[in-house]
C-alpha positions as CSV (number, residue, x, y, z in Angstrom):
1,X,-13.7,-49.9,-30.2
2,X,-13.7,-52.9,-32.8
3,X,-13.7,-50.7,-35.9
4,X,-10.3,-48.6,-34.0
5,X,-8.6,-52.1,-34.1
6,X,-8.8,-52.4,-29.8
7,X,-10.3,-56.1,-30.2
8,X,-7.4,-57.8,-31.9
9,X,-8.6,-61.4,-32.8
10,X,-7.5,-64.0,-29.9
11,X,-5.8,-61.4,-27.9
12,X,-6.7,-61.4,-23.9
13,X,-4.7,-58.6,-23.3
14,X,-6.5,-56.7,-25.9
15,X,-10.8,-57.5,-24.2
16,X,-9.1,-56.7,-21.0
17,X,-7.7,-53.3,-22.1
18,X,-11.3,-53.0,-23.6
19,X,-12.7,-53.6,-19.6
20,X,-10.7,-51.0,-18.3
21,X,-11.9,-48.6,-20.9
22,X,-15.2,-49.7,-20.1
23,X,-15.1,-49.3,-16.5
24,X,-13.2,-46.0,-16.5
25,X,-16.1,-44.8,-18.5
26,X,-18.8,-45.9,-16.0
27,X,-16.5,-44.2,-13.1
28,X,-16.2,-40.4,-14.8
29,X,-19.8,-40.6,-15.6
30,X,-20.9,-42.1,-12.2
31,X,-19.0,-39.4,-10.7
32,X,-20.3,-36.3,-13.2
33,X,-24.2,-38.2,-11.8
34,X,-23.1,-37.9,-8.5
35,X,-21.1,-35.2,-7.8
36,X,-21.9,-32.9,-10.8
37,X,-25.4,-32.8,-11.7
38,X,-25.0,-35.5,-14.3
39,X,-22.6,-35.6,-17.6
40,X,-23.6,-32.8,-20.8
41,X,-21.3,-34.5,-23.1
42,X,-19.4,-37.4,-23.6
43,X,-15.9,-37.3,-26.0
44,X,-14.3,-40.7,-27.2
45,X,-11.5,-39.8,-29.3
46,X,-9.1,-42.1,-30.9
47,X,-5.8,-40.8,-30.7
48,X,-1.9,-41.5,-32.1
49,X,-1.2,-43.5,-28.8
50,X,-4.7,-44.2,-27.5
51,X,-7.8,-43.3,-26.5
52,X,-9.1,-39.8,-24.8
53,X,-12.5,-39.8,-22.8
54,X,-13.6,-36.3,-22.2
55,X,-16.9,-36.3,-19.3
56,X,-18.1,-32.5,-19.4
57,X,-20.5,-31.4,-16.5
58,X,-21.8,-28.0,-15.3
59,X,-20.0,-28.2,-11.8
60,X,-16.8,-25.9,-11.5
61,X,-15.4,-28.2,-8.4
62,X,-12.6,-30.3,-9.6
63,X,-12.6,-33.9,-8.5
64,X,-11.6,-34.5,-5.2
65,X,-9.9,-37.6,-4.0
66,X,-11.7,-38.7,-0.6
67,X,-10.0,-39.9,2.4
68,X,-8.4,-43.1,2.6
69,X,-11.3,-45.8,2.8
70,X,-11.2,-49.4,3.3
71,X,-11.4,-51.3,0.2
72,X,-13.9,-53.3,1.7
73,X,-16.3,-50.4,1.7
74,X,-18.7,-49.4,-1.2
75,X,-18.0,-46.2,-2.9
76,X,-15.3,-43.6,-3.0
77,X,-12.8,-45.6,-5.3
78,X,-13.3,-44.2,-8.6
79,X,-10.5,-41.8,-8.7
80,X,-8.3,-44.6,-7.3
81,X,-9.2,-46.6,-10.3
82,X,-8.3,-43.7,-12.6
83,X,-4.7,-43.3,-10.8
84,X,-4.8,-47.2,-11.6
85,X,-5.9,-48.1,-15.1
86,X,-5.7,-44.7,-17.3
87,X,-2.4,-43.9,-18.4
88,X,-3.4,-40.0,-17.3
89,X,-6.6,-38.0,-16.5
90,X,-7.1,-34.6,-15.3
91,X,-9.6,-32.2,-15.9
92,X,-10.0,-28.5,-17.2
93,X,-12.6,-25.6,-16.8
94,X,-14.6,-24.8,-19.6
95,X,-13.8,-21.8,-21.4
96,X,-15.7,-19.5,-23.8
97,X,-17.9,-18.6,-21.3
98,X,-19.4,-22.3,-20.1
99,X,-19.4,-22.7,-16.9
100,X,-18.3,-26.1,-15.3
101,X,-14.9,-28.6,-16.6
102,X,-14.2,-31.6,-18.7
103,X,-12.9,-34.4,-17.0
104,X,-11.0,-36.2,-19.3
105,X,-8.6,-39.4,-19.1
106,X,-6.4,-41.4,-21.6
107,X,-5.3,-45.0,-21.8
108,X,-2.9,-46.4,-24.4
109,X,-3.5,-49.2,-27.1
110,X,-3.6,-52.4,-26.0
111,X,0.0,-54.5,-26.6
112,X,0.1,-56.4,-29.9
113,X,0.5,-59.9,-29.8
């Protein structure tokens, strides 16, 4: 993430974007471990506006928001986390033939100081 320009020299704003990337990262692929019989690939993609993290697994279920918990209780936030800190994230099946989806989610470049 350095050499793509997201650690701008003195800029907060730009090592906390650089947290959230981090911890959306550790939520899709916590959840492809848990849910999905663990991650096949992993996809960091710089784009125009951002960045795109792609989590492939071999489960066809789509991820499932859980029931409203108490914050206070472990587990069961990482798609709230998603709503909160990616800009957008989804997911799509596989196609040519592979079975299971790609959970991806993008977040935008940190402000310029």
């Amino acid at each position: 993430m350095a050499d793509w320009g997201w650690i701008p020299a003195g800029s907060e704003a730009g090592e906390e974007r650089v947290e959230d990337v981090l911890l959306l990262v550790s939520e899709v692929v916590t959840n492809a471990c848990l849910h999905a019989g663990g991650p096949e690939e992993f996809v960091l993609r710089r784009e125009r506006e951002g960045l795109r993290v792609e989590v492939s697994d071999a489960s066809p279920e789509p991820p499932r928001v859980r029931s409203s918990r108490s914050p206070s209780l472990p587990g069961g936030h990482g798609l709230m986390v998603l709503d909160r800190l990616a800009g957008a994230w989804g997911y799509e099946t596989r196609g040519a033939g592979a079975a299971g989806k790609v959970v991806w989610l993008e977040v935008s470049l940190p402000a310029r100081p």
